[in-house]
KOLPA-145235 format. One record per residue (C-alpha): x, y, z; residue in one letter. Coordinates in steps of 0.05 Angstrom, whole numbers, padded with zeros to 5 digits, always signed. Layout:
N
XYZa
...
REM end
This chain:
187
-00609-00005+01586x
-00546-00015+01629x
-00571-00074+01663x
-00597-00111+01601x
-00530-00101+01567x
-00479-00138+01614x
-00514-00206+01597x
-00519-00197+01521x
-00446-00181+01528x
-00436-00240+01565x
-00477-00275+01515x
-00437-00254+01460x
-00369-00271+01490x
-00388-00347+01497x
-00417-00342+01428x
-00349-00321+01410x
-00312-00371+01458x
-00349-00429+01432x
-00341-00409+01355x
-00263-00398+01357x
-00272-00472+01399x
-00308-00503+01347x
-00269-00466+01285x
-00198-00503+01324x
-00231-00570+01320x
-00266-00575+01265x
-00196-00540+01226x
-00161-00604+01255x
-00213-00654+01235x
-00203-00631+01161x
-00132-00631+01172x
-00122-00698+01201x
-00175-00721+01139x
-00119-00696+01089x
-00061-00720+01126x
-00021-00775+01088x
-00021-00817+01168x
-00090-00824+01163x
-00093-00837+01084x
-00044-00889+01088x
-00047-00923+01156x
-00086-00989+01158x
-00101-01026+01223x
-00132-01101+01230x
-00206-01108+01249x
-00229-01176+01277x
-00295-01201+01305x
-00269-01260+01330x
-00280-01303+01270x
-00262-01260+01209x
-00200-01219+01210x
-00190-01158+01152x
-00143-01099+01151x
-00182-01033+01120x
-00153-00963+01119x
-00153-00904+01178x
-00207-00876+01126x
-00258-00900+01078x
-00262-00896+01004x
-00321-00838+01011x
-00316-00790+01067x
-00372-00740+01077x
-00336-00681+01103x
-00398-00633+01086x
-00414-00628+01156x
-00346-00606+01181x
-00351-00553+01130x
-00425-00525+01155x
-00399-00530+01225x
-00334-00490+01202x
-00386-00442+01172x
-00428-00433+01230x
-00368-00423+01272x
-00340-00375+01235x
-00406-00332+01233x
-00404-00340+01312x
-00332-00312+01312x
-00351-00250+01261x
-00418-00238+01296x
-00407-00238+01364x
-00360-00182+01355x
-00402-00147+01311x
-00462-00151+01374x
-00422-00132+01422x
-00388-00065+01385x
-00475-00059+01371x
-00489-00050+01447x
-00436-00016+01464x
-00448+00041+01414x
-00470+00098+01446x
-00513+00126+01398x
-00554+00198+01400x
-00617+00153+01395x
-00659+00177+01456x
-00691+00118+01501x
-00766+00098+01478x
-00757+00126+01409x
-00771+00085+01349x
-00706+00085+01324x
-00686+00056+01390x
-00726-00001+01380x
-00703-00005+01304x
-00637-00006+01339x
-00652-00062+01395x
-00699-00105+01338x
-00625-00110+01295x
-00583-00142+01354x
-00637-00184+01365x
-00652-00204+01296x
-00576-00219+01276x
-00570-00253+01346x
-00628-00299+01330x
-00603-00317+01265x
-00531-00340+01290x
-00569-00387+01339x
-00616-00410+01284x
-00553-00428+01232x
-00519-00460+01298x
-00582-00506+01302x
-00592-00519+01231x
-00509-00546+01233x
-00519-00590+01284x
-00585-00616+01259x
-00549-00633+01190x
-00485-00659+01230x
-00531-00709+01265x
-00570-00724+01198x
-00504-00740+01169x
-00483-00788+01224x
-00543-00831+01218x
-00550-00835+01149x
-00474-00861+01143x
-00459-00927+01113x
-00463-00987+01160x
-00400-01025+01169x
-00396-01096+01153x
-00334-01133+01175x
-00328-01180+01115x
-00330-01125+01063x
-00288-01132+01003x
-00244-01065+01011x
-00228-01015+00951x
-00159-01008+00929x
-00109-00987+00979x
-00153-01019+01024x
-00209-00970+01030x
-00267-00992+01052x
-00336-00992+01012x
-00388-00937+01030x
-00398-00869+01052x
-00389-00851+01116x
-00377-00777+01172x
-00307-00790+01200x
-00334-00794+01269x
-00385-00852+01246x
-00342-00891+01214x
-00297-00887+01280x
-00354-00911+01313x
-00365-00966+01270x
-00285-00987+01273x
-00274-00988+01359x
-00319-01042+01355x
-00279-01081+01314x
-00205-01060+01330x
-00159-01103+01365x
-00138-01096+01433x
-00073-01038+01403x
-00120-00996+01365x
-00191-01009+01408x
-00170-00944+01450x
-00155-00912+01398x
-00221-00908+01352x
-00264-00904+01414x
-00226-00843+01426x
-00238-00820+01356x
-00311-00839+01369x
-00334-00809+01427x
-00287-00747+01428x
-00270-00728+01359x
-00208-00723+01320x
-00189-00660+01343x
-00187-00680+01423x
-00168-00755+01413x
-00096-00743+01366x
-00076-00690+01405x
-00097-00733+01475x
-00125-00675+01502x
REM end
């Protein structure tokens, strides 16, 4: 039992790893969402031909992901915890006994179910990011200069670095390709 225990704990501490990982980014993405820089900043898009100025963020932000993703990292962080104090119990079940396998069918069951909600997060995540707005540079914006449509943050990022001047080009690529939480910090 020994032997099959060191690599579920090793399992369990990247599970935890990654969740407290993905809790820190996602906790800055929906802080940098509420913060009055990106509410009220505005940067000029061009394509050459038409020039417009829209805001850092659109008029409808779909920040349901970031919450399933904050979800699913916080059940890593609880769980993985919660597996390893499992195998490490010593309990007075003796080896080949049904409740032994009770035991052994529980750390596999909630261990399977963490990986299952981790997959069904980034499955809506990338749902969400293709079913986003698309971005049309001669768009009339909202007020406060907002523009129309709903979009993820990190799509409608995507959608603004091709569009940005040479200043802020850098900038939303960043924003694209890395996420909020790595590209304001410049990590």
């Amino acid at each position: 039992m020994l032997s099959l225990r060191v690599p579920m704990l090793v399992a369990a501490g990247l599970l935890f790893m990654i969740s407290v990982t993905l809790l820190g980014l996602v906790s800055h993405t929906l802080a940098y969402s509420d913060s009055s820089t990106a509410r009220n900043s505005v940067a000029t898009f061009s394509d050459g031909i038409i020039q417009n100025t829209f805001a850092y963020l659109p008029a409808s932000l779909n920040s349901n992901n970031d919450w399933i993703i904050f979800a699913a990292g916080m059940g890593g962080t609880l769980d993985a915890p919660l597996i390893s104090i499992l195998l490490l119990k010593r309990t007075p079940i003796r080896w080949k006994t049904r409740s032994f396998h009770a035991f052994n069918a529980g750390v596999a069951a909630l261990s399977l179910l963490r990986i299952g909600v981790a997959i069904a997060a980034i499955a809506y995540t990338a749902i969400a990011f293709r079913n986003s707005s698309n971005f049309d540079l001669n768009a009339t914006p909202e007020s406060g200069r907002k523009y129309p449509g709903r979009f993820t943050l990190e799509a409608f990022n995507c959608h603004l670095r091709d569009y940005a001047l040479e200043g802020e080009a850098g900038r939303f690529s960043r924003l694209c390709t890395e996420g909020v939480g790595l590209a304001v910090h410049g990590v």
